[in-house]
N, C-alpha and C positions, 0 to 999 in steps of 0.2 A: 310604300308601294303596296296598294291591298292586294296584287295580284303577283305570285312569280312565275314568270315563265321560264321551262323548260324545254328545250327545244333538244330532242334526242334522235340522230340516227341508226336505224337498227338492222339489220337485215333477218329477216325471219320467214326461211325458203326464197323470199325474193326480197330485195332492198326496195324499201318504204320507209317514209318517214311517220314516226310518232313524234305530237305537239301534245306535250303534259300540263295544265295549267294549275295551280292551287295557290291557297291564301300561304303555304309555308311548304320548304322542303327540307330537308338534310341526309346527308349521306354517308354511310360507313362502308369506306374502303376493304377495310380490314376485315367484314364479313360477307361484303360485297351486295349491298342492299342501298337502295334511295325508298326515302320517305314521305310522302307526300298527303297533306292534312287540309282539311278545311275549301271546301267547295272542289273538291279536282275533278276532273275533265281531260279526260284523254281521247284523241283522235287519229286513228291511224285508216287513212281512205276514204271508206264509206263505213267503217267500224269506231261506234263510240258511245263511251265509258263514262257514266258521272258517280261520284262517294263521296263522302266524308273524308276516307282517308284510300287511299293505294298504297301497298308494298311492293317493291320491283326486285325480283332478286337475280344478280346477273352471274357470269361462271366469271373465266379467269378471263375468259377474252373481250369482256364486256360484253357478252351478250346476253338477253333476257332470260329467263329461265322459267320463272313465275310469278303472274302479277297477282294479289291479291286485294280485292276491292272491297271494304266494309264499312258500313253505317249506309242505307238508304243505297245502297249498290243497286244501280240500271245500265242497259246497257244493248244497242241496237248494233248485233251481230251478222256478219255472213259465213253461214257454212253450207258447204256444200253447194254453191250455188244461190243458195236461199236463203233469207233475210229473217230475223230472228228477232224479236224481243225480251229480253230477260229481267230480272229481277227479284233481289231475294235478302236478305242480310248481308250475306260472304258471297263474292264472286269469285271465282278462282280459276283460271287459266294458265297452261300448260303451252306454250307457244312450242317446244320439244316434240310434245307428244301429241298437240292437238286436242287436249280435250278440256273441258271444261266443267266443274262442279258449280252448283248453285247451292246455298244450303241454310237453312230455315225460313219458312214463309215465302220456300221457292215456287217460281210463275215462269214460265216460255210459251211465247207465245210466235206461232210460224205467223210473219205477214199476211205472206198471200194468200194463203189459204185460211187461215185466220182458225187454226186447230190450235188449243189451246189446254195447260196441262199445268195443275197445280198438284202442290206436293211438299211434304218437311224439305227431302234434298233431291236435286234433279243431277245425272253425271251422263255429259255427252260423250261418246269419245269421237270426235270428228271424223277420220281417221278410218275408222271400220261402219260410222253410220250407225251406232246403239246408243241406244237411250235407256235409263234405269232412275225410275223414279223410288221412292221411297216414302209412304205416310206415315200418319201416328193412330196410335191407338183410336181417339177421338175424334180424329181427321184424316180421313182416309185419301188418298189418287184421286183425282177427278180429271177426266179425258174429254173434252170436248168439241166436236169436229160437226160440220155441216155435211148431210149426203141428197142425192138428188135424188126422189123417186122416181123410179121409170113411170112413165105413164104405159098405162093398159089399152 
Protein backbone atom coordinates (compact mmCIF):
# COMPACT_ATOMS: atom_id res chain seq x y z
CA UNK A 1 0.00 0.00 0.00
CA UNK A 2 1.97 3.36 -1.00
CA UNK A 3 -0.18 5.29 1.12
CA UNK A 4 -1.05 4.86 5.00
CA UNK A 5 -3.68 6.34 6.41
CA UNK A 6 -4.27 7.71 9.68
CA UNK A 7 -7.37 8.75 10.70
CA UNK A 8 -7.02 10.58 14.31
CA UNK A 9 -9.65 12.23 16.42
CA UNK A 10 -8.41 15.02 18.46
CA UNK A 11 -10.12 17.60 20.41
CA UNK A 12 -8.04 20.82 20.38
CA UNK A 13 -10.33 23.73 22.28
CA UNK A 14 -13.14 22.24 20.02
CA UNK A 15 -13.39 18.60 18.73
CA UNK A 16 -12.23 18.26 14.96
CA UNK A 17 -11.15 15.80 13.28
CA UNK A 18 -7.33 15.42 11.89
CA UNK A 19 -6.88 13.11 8.49
CA UNK A 20 -2.93 12.20 8.54
CA UNK A 21 -1.74 10.69 5.27
CA UNK A 22 1.99 9.44 4.51
CA UNK A 23 3.94 6.84 2.61
CA UNK A 24 4.88 5.22 6.56
CA UNK A 25 4.18 5.64 10.07
CA UNK A 26 5.23 4.33 13.55
CA UNK A 27 4.58 4.88 16.89
CA UNK A 28 6.21 4.96 20.44
CA UNK A 29 3.81 4.53 23.28
CA UNK A 30 6.22 4.56 25.68
CA UNK A 31 7.44 8.10 24.82
CA UNK A 32 4.25 9.09 23.43
CA UNK A 33 5.07 10.10 19.88
CA UNK A 34 3.78 8.91 16.23
CA UNK A 35 5.96 9.28 13.25
CA UNK A 36 5.05 10.01 10.03
CA UNK A 37 7.55 9.99 6.74
CA UNK A 38 7.34 10.32 3.23
CA UNK A 39 4.93 12.54 1.39
CA UNK A 40 2.48 13.57 4.72
CA UNK A 41 -0.45 15.60 4.51
CA UNK A 42 -2.35 16.44 7.31
CA UNK A 43 -5.78 18.14 7.44
CA UNK A 44 -7.72 19.46 10.05
CA UNK A 45 -10.82 21.75 8.49
CA UNK A 46 -9.64 24.32 6.46
CA UNK A 47 -6.09 24.02 8.03
CA UNK A 48 -3.37 22.03 5.97
CA UNK A 49 0.01 20.55 6.39
CA UNK A 50 2.32 18.93 3.73
CA UNK A 51 6.38 17.47 4.77
CA UNK A 52 8.50 15.04 4.29
CA UNK A 53 8.22 13.94 7.75
CA UNK A 54 5.61 15.13 11.02
CA UNK A 55 6.26 14.36 14.56
CA UNK A 56 3.04 14.25 16.80
CA UNK A 57 3.87 14.34 20.35
CA UNK A 58 0.83 13.54 22.59
CA UNK A 59 0.51 13.73 26.82
CA UNK A 60 -0.96 11.04 28.88
CA UNK A 61 -4.44 11.47 27.65
CA UNK A 62 -3.63 11.19 23.96
CA UNK A 63 -3.81 14.34 23.33
CA UNK A 64 -1.63 16.46 20.77
CA UNK A 65 0.97 18.49 22.28
CA UNK A 66 3.35 19.30 19.44
CA UNK A 67 3.40 18.71 15.92
CA UNK A 68 6.68 19.09 14.33
CA UNK A 69 6.70 19.28 10.44
CA UNK A 70 10.36 18.91 8.46
CA UNK A 71 11.72 18.63 5.12
CA UNK A 72 9.98 21.01 2.43
CA UNK A 73 7.24 22.01 5.39
CA UNK A 74 4.13 24.20 3.95
CA UNK A 75 1.31 24.83 5.30
CA UNK A 76 -2.23 26.87 4.75
CA UNK A 77 -3.12 28.21 8.24
CA UNK A 78 -6.07 30.18 10.11
CA UNK A 79 -5.41 32.41 12.85
CA UNK A 80 -7.05 34.66 14.09
CA UNK A 81 -9.63 34.69 11.76
CA UNK A 82 -7.27 34.95 8.77
CA UNK A 83 -5.81 32.76 6.45
CA UNK A 84 -2.15 32.20 6.33
CA UNK A 85 0.53 30.67 4.20
CA UNK A 86 3.71 29.35 5.65
CA UNK A 87 6.67 27.78 4.83
CA UNK A 88 10.10 27.12 5.84
CA UNK A 89 12.24 24.01 6.76
CA UNK A 90 10.83 23.11 10.48
CA UNK A 91 7.22 23.82 11.27
CA UNK A 92 6.40 23.81 14.69
CA UNK A 93 3.10 23.98 16.45
CA UNK A 94 2.06 24.34 19.85
CA UNK A 95 -1.91 23.34 19.72
CA UNK A 96 -1.56 24.07 24.06
CA UNK A 97 -0.32 27.33 23.58
CA UNK A 98 -1.28 28.42 20.19
CA UNK A 99 1.77 29.37 18.77
CA UNK A 100 3.79 28.54 16.20
CA UNK A 101 7.62 28.65 15.03
CA UNK A 102 8.80 28.60 11.37
CA UNK A 103 12.45 28.29 11.18
CA UNK A 104 15.09 28.58 8.52
CA UNK A 105 14.24 29.92 5.10
CA UNK A 106 11.05 31.13 6.94
CA UNK A 107 8.12 32.79 4.69
CA UNK A 108 4.21 33.80 5.87
CA UNK A 109 2.40 34.98 3.91
CA UNK A 110 -1.26 36.74 5.09
CA UNK A 111 -3.82 35.76 2.21
CA UNK A 112 -5.83 38.33 1.90
CA UNK A 113 -4.10 40.93 2.26
CA UNK A 114 -1.23 39.39 0.53
CA UNK A 115 1.59 41.16 3.46
CA UNK A 116 4.30 39.13 3.18
CA UNK A 117 7.34 38.56 5.63
CA UNK A 118 10.63 36.58 5.09
CA UNK A 119 13.16 35.79 7.69
CA UNK A 120 15.72 32.74 9.19
CA UNK A 121 12.82 32.20 11.99
CA UNK A 122 9.29 33.65 12.19
CA UNK A 123 7.27 32.76 16.02
CA UNK A 124 3.72 33.61 16.10
CA UNK A 125 2.08 33.31 19.25
CA UNK A 126 -1.62 33.12 18.13
CA UNK A 127 -2.81 33.73 21.43
CA UNK A 128 -1.66 37.37 22.10
CA UNK A 129 -1.41 38.37 18.14
CA UNK A 130 2.83 38.83 18.20
CA UNK A 131 4.80 38.20 15.78
CA UNK A 132 8.94 38.09 16.04
CA UNK A 133 10.83 37.46 13.08
CA UNK A 134 14.48 36.99 13.11
CA UNK A 135 17.32 37.47 10.12
CA UNK A 136 20.84 36.65 9.47
CA UNK A 137 23.80 38.62 9.26
CA UNK A 138 23.54 38.47 5.18
CA UNK A 139 19.87 38.24 5.15
CA UNK A 140 18.14 40.37 6.77
CA UNK A 141 13.57 40.86 7.58
CA UNK A 142 12.01 41.77 4.63
CA UNK A 143 8.30 43.17 5.23
CA UNK A 144 6.18 43.45 2.39
CA UNK A 145 2.64 44.97 2.44
CA UNK A 146 0.76 47.00 -0.28
CA UNK A 147 -0.70 50.71 0.86
CA UNK A 148 -3.08 52.76 -1.05
CA UNK A 149 -2.27 56.39 -1.71
CA UNK A 150 -4.79 58.84 -0.85
CA UNK A 151 -5.49 60.76 -3.75
CA UNK A 152 -5.05 64.72 -3.33
Amino acid sequence: MKYFIFFLTLTILSASEVVITADKFSADETKGISIFTGNVHIVKGKDDLKADKVVVNFDKKKQPTLYTASGHAKAKLTMKGKRYFAKGNTLIYNPLTLKYIIEKNAFLQELDSDKKIYGENIRVDQARGYYEVDGKKNKPVKFIFQIQDKKK
